[in-house]
PASEBA-1860 file (N, C-alpha, C; in nm, 3 decimals):
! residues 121
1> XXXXXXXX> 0.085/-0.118/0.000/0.000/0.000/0.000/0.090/0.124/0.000 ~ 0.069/0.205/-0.107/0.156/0.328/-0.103/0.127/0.445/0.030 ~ 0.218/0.546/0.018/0.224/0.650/0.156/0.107/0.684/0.080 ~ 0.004/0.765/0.029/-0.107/0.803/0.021/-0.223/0.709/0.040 ~ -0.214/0.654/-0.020/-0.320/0.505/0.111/-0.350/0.455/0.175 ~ -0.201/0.476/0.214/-0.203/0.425/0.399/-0.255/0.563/0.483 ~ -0.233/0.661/0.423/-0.280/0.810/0.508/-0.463/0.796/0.457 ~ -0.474/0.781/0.321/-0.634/0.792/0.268/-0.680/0.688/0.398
9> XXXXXXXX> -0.662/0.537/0.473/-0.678/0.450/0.517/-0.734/0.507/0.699 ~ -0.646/0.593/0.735/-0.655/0.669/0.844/-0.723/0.702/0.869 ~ -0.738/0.792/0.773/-0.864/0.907/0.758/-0.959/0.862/0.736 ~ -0.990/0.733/0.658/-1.130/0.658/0.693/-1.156/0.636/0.754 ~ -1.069/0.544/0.868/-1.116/0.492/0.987/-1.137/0.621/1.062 ~ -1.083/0.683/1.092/-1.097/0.841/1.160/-1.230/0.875/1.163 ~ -1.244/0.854/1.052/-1.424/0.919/1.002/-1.494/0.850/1.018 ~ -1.520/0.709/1.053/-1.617/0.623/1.051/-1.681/0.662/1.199
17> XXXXXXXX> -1.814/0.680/1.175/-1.925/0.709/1.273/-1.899/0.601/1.404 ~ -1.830/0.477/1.416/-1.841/0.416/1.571/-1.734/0.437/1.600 ~ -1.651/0.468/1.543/-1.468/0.541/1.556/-1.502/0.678/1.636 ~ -1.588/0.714/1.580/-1.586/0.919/1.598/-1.705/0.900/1.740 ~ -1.720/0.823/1.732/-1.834/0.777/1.867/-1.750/0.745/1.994 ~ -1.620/0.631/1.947/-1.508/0.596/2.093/-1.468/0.694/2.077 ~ -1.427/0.811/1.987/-1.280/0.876/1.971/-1.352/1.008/1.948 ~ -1.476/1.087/1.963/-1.480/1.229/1.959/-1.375/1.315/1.906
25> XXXXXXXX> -1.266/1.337/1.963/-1.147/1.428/1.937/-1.095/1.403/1.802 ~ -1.175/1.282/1.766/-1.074/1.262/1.606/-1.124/1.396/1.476 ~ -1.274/1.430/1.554/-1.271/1.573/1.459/-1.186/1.638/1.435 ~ -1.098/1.645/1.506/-0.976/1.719/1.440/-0.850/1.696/1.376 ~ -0.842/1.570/1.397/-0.783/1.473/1.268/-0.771/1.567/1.097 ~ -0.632/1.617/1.127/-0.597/1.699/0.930/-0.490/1.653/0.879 ~ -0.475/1.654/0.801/-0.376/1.638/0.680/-0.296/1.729/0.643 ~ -0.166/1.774/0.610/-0.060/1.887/0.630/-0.096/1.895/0.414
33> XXXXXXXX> -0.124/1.812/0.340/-0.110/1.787/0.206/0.002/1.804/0.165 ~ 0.119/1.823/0.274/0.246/1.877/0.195/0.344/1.798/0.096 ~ 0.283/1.605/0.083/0.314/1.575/-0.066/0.262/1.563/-0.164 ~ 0.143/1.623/-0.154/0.119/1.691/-0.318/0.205/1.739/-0.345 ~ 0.220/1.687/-0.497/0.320/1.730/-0.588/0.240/1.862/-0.625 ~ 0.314/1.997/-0.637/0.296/2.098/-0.713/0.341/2.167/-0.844 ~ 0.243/2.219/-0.871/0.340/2.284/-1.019/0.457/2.393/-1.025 ~ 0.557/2.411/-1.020/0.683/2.539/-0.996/0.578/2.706/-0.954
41> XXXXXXXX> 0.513/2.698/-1.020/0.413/2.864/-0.992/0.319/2.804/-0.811 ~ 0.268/2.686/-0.853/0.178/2.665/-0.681/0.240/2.625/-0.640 ~ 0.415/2.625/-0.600/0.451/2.552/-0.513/0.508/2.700/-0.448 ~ 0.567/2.827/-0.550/0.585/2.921/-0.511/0.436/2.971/-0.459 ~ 0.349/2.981/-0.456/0.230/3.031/-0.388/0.234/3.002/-0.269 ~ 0.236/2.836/-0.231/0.202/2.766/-0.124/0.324/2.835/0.016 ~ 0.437/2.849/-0.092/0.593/2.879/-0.003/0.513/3.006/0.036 ~ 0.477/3.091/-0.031/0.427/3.264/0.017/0.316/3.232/0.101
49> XXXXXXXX> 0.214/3.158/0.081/0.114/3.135/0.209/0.183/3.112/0.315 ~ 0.308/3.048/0.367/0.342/2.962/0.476/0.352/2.843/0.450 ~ 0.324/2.742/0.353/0.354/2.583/0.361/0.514/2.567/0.437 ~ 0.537/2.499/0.501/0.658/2.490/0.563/0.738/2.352/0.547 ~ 0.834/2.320/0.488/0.910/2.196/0.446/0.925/2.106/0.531 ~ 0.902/1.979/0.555/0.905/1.887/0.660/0.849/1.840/0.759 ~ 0.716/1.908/0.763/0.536/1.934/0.822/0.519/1.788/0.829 ~ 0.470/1.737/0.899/0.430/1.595/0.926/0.281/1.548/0.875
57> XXXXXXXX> 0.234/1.509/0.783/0.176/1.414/0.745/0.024/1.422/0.794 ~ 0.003/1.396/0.914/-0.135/1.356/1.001/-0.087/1.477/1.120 ~ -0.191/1.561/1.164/-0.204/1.602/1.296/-0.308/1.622/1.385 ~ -0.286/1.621/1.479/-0.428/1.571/1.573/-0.386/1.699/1.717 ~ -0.408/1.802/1.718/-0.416/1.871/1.787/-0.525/1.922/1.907 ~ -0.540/1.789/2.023/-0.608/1.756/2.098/-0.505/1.724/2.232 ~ -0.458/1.782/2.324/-0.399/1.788/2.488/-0.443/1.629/2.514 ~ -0.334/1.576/2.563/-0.378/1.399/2.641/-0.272/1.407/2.725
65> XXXXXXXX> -0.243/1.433/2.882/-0.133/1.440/2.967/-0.048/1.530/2.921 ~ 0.077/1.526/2.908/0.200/1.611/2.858/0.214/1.711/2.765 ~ 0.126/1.642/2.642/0.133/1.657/2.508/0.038/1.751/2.474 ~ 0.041/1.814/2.393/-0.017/1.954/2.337/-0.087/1.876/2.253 ~ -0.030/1.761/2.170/-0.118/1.705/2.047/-0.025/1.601/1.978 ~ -0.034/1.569/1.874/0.023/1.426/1.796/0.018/1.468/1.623 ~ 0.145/1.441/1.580/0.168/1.432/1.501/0.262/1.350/1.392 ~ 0.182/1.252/1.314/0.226/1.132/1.280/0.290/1.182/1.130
73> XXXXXXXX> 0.405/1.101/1.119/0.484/1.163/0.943/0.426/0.947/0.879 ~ 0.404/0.944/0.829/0.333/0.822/0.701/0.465/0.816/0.616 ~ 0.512/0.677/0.626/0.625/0.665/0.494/0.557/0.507/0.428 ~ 0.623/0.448/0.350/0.623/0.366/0.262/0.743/0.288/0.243 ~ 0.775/0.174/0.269/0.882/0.073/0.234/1.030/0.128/0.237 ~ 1.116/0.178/0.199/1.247/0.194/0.289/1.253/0.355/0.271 ~ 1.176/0.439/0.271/1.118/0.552/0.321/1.192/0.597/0.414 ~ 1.252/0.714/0.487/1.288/0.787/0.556/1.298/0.924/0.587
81> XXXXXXXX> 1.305/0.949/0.712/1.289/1.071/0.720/1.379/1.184/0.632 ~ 1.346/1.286/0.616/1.439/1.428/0.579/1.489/1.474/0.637 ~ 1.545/1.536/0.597/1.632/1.631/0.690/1.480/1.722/0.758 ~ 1.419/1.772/0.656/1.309/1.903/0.685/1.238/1.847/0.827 ~ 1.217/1.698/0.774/1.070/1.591/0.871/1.168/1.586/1.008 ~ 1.298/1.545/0.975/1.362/1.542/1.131/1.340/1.642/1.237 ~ 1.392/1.791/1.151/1.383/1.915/1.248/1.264/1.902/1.289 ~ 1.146/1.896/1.188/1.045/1.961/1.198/0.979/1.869/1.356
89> XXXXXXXX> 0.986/1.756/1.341/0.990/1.667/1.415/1.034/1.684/1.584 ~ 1.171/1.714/1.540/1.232/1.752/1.692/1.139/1.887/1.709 ~ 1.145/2.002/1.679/1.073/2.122/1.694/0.927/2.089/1.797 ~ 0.856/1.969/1.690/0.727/1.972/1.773/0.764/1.915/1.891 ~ 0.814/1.790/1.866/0.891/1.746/2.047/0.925/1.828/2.156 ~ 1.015/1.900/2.081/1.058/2.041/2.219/0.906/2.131/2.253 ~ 0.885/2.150/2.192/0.706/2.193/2.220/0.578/2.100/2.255 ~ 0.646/2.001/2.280/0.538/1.922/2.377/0.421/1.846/2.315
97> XXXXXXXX> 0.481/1.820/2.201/0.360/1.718/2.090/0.413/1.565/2.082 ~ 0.336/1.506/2.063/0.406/1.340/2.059/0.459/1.292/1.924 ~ 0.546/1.254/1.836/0.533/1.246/1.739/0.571/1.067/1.702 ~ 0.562/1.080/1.532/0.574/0.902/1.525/0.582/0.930/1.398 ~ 0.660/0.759/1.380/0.642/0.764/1.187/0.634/0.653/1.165 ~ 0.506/0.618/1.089/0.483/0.508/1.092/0.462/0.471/0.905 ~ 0.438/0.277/0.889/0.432/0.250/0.797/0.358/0.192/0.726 ~ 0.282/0.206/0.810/0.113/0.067/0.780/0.032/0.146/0.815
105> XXXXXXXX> -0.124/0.180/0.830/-0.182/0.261/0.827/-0.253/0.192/0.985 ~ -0.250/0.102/0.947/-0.252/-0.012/1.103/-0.138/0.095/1.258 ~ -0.056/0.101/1.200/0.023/0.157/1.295/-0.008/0.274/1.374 ~ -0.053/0.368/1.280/-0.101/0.508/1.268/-0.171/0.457/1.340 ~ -0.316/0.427/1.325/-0.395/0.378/1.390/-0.411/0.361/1.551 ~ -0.278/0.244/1.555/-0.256/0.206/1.728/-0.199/0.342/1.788 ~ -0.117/0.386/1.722/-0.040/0.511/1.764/-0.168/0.634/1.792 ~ -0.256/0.647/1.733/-0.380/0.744/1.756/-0.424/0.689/1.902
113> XXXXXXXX> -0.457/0.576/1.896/-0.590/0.479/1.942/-0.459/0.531/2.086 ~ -0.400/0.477/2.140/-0.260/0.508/2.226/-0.246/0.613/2.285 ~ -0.265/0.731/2.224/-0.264/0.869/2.236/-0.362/0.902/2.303 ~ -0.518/0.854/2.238/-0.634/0.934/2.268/-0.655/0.869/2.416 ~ -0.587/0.750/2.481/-0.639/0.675/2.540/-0.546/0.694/2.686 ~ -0.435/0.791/2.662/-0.327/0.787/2.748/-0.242/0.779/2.743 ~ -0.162/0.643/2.683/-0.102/0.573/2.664/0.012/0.562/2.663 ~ 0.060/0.718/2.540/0.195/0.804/2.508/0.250/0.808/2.627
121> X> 0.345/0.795/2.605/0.500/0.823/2.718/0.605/0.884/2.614
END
């Protein structure tokens, strides 16, 4: 399953009405879109809005103990982080967000389900 399927996969379960029934807070479950591919003119747009390089994937900006919120980066088969995803990564850490990178959409998943439930350390 490619990195956009496994994120499309999330976001279904996210949305499914007995999901959003255990998990309320998943309303706020977004998507950063930052691998859409752009065209050279909307990618300069997006840079002048603020899009910011290395933005993680899934974020869930909901307080559970420590954490301000959760934010998951989605890769695909020998996939790795960036340089951008690392900082960006550490950044939210030092600011008190949980983060993860996961590879199955399954993962994401436990890693949410974990979060909303306590779990995070």
């Amino acid at each position: 399953m490619s990195e956009f399927l496994s994120q499309c996969a999330v976001c279904e379960w996210a949305r499914h009405p007995l999901v959003r029934k255990q998990y309320p807070d998943l309303d706020l479950l977004f998507a950063s879109l930052n691998g859409v591919h752009l065209s050279k003119s909307q990618a300069g747009k997006a840079k002048a809005a603020g899009m910011l390089a290395g933005v993680y994937d899934l974020m869930l900006p909901v307080r559970r103990g420590a954490f301000s919120g959760l934010v998951i980066e989605m890769k695909h088969g020998p996939g790795r982080l960036t340089p951008e995803q690392k900082w960006f990564g550490a950044r939210m850490a030092e600011n008190g967000w949980a983060t993860a990178t996961c590879w199955e959409w399954t993962a994401a998943r436990d890693v949410i389900v974990d979060y909303l439930e306590g779990k995070t350390k």
